[in-house]
N, C-alpha and C positions, 0 to 999 in steps of 0.2 A: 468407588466413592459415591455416598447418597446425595442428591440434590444439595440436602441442609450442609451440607458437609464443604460441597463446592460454593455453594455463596456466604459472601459477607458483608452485612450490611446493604446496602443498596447497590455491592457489586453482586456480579452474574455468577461468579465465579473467582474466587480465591487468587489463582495461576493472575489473573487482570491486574494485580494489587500493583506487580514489577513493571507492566507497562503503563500505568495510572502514574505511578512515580516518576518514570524515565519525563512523560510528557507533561507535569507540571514543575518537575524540577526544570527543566529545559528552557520552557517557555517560560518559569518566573527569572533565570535567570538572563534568557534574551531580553525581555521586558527591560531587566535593569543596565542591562547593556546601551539598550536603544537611548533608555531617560539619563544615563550617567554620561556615557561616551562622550566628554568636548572636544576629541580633535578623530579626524579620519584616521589616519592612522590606529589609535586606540578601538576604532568602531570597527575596522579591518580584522585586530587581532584579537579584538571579541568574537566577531562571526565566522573566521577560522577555529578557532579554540570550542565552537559551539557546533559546527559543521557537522562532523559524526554523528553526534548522540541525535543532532535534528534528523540525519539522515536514516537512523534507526527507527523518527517516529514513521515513516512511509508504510515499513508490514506492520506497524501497532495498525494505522487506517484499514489497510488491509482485511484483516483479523477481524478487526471492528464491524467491517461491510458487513464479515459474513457472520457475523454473531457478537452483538453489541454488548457492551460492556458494562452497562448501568441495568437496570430494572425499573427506572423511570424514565420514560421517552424523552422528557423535556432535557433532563442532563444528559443523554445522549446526541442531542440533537447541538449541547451549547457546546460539547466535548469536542463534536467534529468538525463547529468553527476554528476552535482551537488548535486543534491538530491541523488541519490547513494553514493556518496562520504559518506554523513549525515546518510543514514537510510539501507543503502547495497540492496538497491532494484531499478534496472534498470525498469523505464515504459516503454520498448519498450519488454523488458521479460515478464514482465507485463499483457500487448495487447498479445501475446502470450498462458502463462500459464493459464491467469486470464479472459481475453476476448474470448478468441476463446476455452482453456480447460477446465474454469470451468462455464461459464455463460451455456452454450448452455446445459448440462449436469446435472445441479445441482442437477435435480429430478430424476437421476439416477444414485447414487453413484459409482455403478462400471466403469463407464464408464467418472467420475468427474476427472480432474488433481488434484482437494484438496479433495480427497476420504478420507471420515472416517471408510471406511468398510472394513474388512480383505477378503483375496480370500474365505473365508466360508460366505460370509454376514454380521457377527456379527461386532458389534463397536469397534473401534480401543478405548484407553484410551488416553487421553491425550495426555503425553510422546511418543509414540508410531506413533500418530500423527505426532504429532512436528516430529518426527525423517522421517519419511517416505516423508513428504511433501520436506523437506530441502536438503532429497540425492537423492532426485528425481526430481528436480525442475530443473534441466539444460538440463537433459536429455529429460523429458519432452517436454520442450520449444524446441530442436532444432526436435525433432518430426512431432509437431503440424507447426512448421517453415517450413517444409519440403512443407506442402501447401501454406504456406503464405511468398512467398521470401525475398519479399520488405521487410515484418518485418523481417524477420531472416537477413537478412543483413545487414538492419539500428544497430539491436541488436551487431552482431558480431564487428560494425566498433567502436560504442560507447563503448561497453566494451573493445577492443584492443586501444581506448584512455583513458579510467576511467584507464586500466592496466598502461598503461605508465605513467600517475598522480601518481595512487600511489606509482609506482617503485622510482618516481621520490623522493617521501617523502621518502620512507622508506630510500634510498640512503643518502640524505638532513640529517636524525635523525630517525634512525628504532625507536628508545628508545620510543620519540615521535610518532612517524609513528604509530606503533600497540598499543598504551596507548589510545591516542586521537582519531585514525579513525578506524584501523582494531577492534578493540574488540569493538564499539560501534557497529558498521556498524552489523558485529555479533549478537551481542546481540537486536538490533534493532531488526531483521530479525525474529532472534526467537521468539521477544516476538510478533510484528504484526504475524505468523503464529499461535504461543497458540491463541489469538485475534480471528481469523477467525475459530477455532474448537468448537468454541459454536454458527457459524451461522447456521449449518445445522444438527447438530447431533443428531442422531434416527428422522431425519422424514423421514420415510420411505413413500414419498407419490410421485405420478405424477400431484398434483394441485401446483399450482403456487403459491398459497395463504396455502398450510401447509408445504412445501417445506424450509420457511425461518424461522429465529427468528427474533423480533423487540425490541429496546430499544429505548424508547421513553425519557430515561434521559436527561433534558436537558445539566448537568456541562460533560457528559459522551461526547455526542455530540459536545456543545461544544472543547471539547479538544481532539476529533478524526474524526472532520470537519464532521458531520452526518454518519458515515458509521454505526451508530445502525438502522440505519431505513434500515436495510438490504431488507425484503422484498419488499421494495419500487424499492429499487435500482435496485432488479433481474427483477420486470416489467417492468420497466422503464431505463436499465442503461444506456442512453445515456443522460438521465434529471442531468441539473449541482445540484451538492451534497446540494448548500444552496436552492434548492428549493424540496429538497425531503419531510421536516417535512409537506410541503404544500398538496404535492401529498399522504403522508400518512394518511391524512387526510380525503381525500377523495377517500381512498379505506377502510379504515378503519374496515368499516361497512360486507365486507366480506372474514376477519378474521377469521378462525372456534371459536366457544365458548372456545374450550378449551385450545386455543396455547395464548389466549389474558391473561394469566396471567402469561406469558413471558412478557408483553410489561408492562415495569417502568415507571408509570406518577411522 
């Protein structure tokens, strides 16, 4: 497919149009949740009923770090207030934590920002996981920031306006304010981190190719924009997400025999 071919309009790329959708339908629809909602109860069974789809915008963020969606910086930049508002994950923390602490890393767990290894070596468990990733993750990020300016500062100014949005809701309708966006954004967060603790746990390897797991499912895929084709992504991550099943394709073949019954046809 030629360049012109992949963009449209002011998008990057065509394949974006699906997840440009998912997260303005989403958030116009939490919006009217938050201003309509008179009673808790009603505000509960709106941000259940909205839970999912927000929790699907977490790999649009994802995606977005590593190959932005827009072709004009400014609407990338207002897109990715938004998508936090939805899934509580900032993509310029993101490019950060995820770009620069755990791409470059992977194959060496101690030195990963999404480390599964305790200071003896041995595997964290799940929960354990999840906890260490989540009260580590700011600290980290202004670390790794501490080399990369431009991003820590694009980070600081977006999240001191996502701050003032939300202050503004909570002000407007806390009731609302934490029903409909804090405890999603929340729970979003934790559950894309449980998500990423089955990409890389116990491979203890420095190949590139036993370092990842892959899910080759398509309805999995589907509904978390390709990020099962993990180990695609780690050699390739600057390849847009709907052409990874492509490129999985054609590395396939050197797989180790025994990690390929990880990967869900």
């Amino acid at each position: 497919m030629s360049a012109s071919q992949k963009q449209f309009g002011i998008v990057r790329h065509r394949a974006d149009l699906r997840p440009l959708f998912l997260v303005f339908t989403v958030g116009t629809l939490q919006f009217i949740a938050y201003l309509f909602c008179d009673t808790v109860e009603s505000a509960i069974y709106s941000a259940l009923a909205l839970y999912f789809p927000l929790a699907m915008v977490g790999p649009v963020s994802h995606n977005h770090a590593h190959y932005s969606i827009f072709r004009v910086k400014l609407l990338n930049k207002i897109f990715e207030i938004w998508m936090y508002l939805e899934s509580g994950q900032m993509a310029s923390k993101f490019r950060l934590h995820h770009n620069f602490g755990h791409h470059p890393f992977y194959t060496d767990p101690k030195k990963d920002t999404s480390t599964w290894v305790r200071s003896d070596g041995s595997t964290m468990n799940r929960f354990e996981y999840i906890f260490w990733y989540f009260v580590t993750y700011t600290y980290r990020v202004i670390q790794i920031g501490k080399s990369h300016k431009v991003l820590l500062k694009q980070f600081y100014w977006q999240q001191l306006f996502a701050t003032i949005v939300i202050g503004a809701l909570v002000y407007y309708n806390p009731i609302n304010a934490l029903i409909v966006y804090l405890l999603p954004m929340l729970f979003s967060w934790l559950l894309f981190i449980n998500f990423t603790y089955d990409n890389h746990v116990d491979l203890h390897s420095k190949d590139d190719y036993e370092a990842s797991m892959t899910n080759t499912s398509r309805l999995i895929n589907f509904i978390i924009f390709n990020n099962g084709y993990h180990l695609a992504h780690h050699i390739k991550q600057g390849l847009h997400w709907s052409e990874l099943p492509e490129f999985h394709k054609s590395i396939e073949h050197k797989i180790p025999v025994e990690l390929r019954p990880q990967i869900v046809k």
